[in-house]
Phi, psi and omega in degrees: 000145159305116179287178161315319200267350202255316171328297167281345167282004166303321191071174154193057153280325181299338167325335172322130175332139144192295154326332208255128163265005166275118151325309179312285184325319184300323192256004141300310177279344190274308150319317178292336192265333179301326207283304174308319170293328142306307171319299204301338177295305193276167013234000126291319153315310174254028147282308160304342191269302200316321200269339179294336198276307190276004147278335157260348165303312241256310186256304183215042139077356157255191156288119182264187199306286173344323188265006191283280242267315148300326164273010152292301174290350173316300195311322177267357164311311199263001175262349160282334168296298202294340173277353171291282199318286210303334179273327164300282164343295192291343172283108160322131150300142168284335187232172170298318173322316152290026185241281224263036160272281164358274189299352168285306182300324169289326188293333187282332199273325267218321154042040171271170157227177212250158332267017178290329186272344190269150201247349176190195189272343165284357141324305188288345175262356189276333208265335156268342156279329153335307189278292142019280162301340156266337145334279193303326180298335204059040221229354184322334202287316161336311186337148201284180165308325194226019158332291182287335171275327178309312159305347176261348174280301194301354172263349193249346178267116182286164177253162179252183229192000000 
């Protein structure tokens, strides 16, 4: 399975407006790279609260302030993340290009693999219009890390249904 960390170096700046001629879209792709820009935020934060944490273990076995206040900004990190992902969710895309901006952010958080995270087909069918939608967008270069070994266990694999 995909960690958190392999997961977010995916990245998706490149996602920056250029191409899109839909406004919508534009402040779409744009909430999506603010979204990214958090993952890198929240995995510095709670790499200092882990490393505060395990140095205080280490010494005198409690939690010191420093380390309160780094999983205090973990924490408001990922609830400002969440009013972004909730801004996202909630924006129709104006083109299929927005669509298939969406499902590259769902494919990063969703950081299954095939066939242990899928539990049934509809996994397997959101993970073929994903791709699907990055075909036709011309978005391939976006694909997740582990798109092709996933795709290549999924051929050879019944789904359950």
């Amino acid at each position: 399975m995909t960690t958190r960390r392999e997961a977010i170096s995916f990245g998706v700046s490149s996602l920056l407006p250029g191409s899109l001629s839909e406004a919508a879209d534009r402040r779409l792709v744009m909430l999506v790279d603010e979204h990214h820009r958090f993952d890198e935020a929240i995995l510095a934060a709670e790499d200092e609260a882990d490393a505060l944490l395990i140095a205080g273990r280490r010494s005198r076995g409690k939690r010191s302030a420093a380390a309160e206040a780094a999983c205090a900004r973990a924490e408001a990190l990922h609830e400002a993340q969440g009013r972004v992902a909730n801004a996202i969710i909630n924006m129709p895309a104006a083109t299929v290009l927005g669509a298939a901006y969406k499902l590259v952010v769902w494919r990063k958080e969703a950081a299954i693999a095939f066939p242990d995270d899928f539990d049934g087909a509809h996994e397997s069918f959101t993970f073929s219009a994903y791709r699907d939608l990055l075909r036709l967008t011309g978005l391939n270069a976006l694909e997740h890390p582990h798109d092709r070994a996933t795709l290549a266990r999924m051929e050879k694999y019944w789904i359950p249904s």
